[in-house]
ZATOR-132743 format. One record per residue (C-alpha): residue number from 1; x, y negated, z negated; residue in three letters. Coordinates in nm, 3 decimals. Example, Ala and Ser with C-alpha at 12.3 -4.5 7.8 and 13.67 -1.06 7.14 Angstrom:
<gumis>
GUMI domar    east   north      up mipa
GUMI     1   1.230   0.450  -0.780  ala
GUMI     2   1.367   0.106  -0.714  ser
</gumis>
This chain:
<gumis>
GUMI domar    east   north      up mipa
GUMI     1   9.991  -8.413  -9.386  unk
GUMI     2  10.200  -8.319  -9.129  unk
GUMI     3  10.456  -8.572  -9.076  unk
GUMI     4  10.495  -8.901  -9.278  unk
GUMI     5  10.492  -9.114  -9.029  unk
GUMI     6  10.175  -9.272  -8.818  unk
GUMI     7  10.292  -9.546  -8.641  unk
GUMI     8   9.939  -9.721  -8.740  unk
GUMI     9  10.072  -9.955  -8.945  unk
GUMI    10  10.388 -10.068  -8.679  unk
GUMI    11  10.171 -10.391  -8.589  unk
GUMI    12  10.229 -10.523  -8.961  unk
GUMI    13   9.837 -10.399  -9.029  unk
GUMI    14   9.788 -10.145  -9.338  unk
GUMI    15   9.431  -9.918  -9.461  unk
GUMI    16   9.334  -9.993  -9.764  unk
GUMI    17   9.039  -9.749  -9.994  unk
GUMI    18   8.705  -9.739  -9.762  unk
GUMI    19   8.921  -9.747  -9.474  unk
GUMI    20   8.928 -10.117  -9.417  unk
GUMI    21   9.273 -10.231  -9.270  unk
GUMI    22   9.408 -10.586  -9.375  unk
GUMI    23   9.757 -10.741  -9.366  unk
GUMI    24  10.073 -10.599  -9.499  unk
GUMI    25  10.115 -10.894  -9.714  unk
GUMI    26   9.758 -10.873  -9.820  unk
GUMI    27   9.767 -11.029 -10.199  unk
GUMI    28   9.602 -10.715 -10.270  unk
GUMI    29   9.876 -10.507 -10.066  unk
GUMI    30  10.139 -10.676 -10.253  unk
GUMI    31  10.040 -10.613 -10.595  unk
GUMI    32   9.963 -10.269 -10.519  unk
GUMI    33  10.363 -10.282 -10.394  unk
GUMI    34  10.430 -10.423 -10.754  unk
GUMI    35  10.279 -10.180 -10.952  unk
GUMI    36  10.434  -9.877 -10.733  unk
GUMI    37  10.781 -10.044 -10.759  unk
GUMI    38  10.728 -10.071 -11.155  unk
GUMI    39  10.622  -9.659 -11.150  unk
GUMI    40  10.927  -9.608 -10.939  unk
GUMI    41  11.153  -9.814 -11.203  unk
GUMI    42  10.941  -9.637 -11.491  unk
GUMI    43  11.062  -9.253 -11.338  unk
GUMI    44  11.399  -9.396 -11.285  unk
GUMI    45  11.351  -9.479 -11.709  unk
GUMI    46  11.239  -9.090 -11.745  unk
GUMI    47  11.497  -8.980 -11.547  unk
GUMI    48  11.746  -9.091 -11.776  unk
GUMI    49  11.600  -8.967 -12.098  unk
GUMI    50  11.583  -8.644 -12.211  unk
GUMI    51  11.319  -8.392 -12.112  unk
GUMI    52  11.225  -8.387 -12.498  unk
GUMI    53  11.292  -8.743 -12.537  unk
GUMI    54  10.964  -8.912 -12.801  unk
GUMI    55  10.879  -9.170 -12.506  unk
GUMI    56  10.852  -8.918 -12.239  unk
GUMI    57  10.475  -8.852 -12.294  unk
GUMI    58  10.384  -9.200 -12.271  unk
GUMI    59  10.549  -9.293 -11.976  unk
GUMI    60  10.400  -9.010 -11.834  unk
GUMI    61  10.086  -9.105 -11.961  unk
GUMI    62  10.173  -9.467 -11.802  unk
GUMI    63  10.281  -9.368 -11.479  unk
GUMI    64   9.938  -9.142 -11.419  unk
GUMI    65   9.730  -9.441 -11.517  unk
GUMI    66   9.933  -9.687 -11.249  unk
GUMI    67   9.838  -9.448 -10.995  unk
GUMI    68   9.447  -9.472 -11.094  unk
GUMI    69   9.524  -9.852 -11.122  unk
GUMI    70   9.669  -9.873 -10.752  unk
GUMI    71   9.343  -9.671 -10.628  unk
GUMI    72   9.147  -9.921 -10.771  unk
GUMI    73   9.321 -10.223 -10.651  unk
GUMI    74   9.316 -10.069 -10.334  unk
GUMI    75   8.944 -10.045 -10.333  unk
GUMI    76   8.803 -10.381 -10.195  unk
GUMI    77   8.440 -10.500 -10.371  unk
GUMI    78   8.161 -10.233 -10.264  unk
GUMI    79   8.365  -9.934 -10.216  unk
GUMI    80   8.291  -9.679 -10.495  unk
GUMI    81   8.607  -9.523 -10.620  unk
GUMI    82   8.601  -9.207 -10.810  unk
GUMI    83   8.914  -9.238 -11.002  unk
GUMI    84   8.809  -9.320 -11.394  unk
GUMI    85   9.046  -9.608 -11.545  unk
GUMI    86   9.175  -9.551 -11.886  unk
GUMI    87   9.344  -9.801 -11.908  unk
GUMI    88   9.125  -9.965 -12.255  unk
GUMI    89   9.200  -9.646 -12.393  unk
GUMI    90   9.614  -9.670 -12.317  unk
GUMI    91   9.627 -10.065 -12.409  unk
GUMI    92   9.508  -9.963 -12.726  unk
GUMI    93   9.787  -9.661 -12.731  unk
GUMI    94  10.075  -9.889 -12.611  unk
GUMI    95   9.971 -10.174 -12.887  unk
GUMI    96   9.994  -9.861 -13.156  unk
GUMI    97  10.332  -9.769 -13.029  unk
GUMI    98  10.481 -10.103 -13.028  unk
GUMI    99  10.381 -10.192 -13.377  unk
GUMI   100  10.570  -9.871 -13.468  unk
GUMI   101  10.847  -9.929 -13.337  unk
GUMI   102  10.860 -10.334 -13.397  unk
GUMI   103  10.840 -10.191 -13.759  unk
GUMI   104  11.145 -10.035 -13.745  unk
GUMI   105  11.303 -10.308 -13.541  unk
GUMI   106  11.567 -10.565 -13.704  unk
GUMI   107  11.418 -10.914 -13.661  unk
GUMI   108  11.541 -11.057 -13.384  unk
GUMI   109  11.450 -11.513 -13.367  unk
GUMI   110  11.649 -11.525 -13.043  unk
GUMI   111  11.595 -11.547 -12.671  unk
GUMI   112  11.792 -11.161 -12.572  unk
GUMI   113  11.988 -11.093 -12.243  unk
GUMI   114  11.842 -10.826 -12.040  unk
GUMI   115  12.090 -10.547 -12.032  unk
GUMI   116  12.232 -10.296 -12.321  unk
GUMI   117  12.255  -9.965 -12.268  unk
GUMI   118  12.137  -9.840 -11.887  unk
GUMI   119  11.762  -9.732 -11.993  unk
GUMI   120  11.756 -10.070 -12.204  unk
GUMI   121  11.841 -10.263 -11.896  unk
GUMI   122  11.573 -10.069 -11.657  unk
GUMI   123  11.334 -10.098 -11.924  unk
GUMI   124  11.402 -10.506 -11.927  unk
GUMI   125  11.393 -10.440 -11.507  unk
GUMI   126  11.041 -10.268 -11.555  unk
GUMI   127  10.924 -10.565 -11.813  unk
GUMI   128  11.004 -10.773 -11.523  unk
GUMI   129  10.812 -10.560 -11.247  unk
GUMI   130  10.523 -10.599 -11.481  unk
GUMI   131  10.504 -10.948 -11.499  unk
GUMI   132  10.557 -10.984 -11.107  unk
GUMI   133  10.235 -10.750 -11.073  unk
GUMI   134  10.017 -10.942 -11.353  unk
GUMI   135  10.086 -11.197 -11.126  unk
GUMI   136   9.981 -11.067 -10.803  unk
GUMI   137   9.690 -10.909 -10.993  unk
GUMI   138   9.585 -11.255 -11.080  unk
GUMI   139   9.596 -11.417 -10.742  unk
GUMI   140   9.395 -11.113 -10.635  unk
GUMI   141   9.142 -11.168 -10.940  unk
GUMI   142   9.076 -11.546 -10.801  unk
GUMI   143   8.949 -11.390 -10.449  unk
GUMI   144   8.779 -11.092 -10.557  unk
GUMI   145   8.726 -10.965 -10.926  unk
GUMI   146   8.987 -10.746 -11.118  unk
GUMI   147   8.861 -10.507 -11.356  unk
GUMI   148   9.010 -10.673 -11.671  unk
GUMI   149   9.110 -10.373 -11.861  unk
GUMI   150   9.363 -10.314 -11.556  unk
GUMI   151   9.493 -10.717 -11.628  unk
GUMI   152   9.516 -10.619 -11.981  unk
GUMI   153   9.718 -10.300 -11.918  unk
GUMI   154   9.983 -10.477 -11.717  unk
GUMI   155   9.991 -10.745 -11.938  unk
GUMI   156  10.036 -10.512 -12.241  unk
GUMI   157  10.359 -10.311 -12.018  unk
GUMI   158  10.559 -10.617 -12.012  unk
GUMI   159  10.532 -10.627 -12.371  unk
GUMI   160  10.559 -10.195 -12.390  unk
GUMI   161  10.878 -10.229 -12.212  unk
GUMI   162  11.038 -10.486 -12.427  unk
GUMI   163  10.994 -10.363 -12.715  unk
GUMI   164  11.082 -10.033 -12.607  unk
GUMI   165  11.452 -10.193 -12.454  unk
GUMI   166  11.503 -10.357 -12.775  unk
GUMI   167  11.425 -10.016 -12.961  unk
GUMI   168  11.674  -9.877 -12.710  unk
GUMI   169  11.994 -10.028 -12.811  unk
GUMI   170  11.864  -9.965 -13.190  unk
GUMI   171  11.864  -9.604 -13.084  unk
GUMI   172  12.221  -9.597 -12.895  unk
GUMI   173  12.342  -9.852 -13.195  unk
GUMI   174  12.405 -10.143 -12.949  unk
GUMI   175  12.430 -10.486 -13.024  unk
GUMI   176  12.172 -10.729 -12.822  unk
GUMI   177  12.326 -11.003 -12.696  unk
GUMI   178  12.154 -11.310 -12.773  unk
GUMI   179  12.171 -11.585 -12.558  unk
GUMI   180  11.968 -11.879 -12.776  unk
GUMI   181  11.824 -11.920 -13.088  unk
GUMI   182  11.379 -11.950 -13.051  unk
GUMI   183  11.347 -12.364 -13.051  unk
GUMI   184  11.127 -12.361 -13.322  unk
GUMI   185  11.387 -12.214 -13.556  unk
GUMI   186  11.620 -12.458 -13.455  unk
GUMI   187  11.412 -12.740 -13.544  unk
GUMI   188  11.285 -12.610 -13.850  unk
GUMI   189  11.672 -12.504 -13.945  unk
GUMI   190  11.548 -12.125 -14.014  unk
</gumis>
């Protein structure tokens, strides 16, 4: 590429995979936007960890897959893309990894605050990303078909990412702050 620019998309018109060209705020433009914002947040997370940090391999991992998830939300029904989705494979790897650290976790019972430590709050931030792009990925799914092991991945991130802010500020020895105790353990007096 020889300059970034192209000026092809200045008339609010974008290419997607197959070299179709739809709206900028395409449902299927917009989620892709999602899921690049949450990568971005996710290197900002990697950035601030160490290079030998334990969770830099899977956000690694993560952050290759959203790429080979965007391709394929890019790719409207009949276009064959080449990229291979893993993403059964890293669901399974991201469920393993949060029961491991939700075993070391102090129970919680209470609605948290996002925030902490900065790479709990970006991690919260990224949860959040996540469940903006399940959305999108949903409206998408209603007009055309979503592979579901991609609406299982981003479904499984939001849950990666909290787990991993609340394993955070175990790691720095922060306190969460709690903002409300969960309603049934109010009622039941727990």
């Amino acid at each position: 590429m020889k300059r970034v620019y192209t000026r092809t998309g200045d008339k609010g018109m974008t290419g997607i995979h197959g070299g179709a060209r739809v709206p900028k705020d395409d449902i299927r433009i917009e989620a892709n936007g999602c899921l690049d914002e949450l990568n971005a947040i996710i290197g900002i997370v990697r950035s601030m960890l160490p290079a030998d940090d334990e969770w830099q391999n899977l956000l690694h991992t993560v952050q290759r897959e959203l790429m080979v998830v965007m391709s394929h939300v890019a790719t409207p029904p009949g276009v064959v893309n080449p990229n291979p989705v893993s993403a059964a494979e890293l669901v399974l790897r991201c469920e393993k990894e949060m029961d491991t650290m939700t075993g070391q976790l102090q129970e919680n019972g209470y609605f948290l605050l996002p925030g902490g430590t900065p790479v709990s709050a970006q991690l919260h931030f990224a949860r959040t990303v996540a469940r903006r792009a399940e959305r999108r990925l949903w409206t998408l799914n209603r007009r055309e078909p979503v592979n579901g092991d991609i609406l299982c991945l981003v479904n499984r991130l939001s849950d990666l990412f909290f787990v991993m802010a609340r394993m955070e500020m175990q790691r720095q020895d922060w306190t969460e702050e709690k903002w409300q105790e969960f309603a049934y353990k109010r009622k039941s007096g727990k």
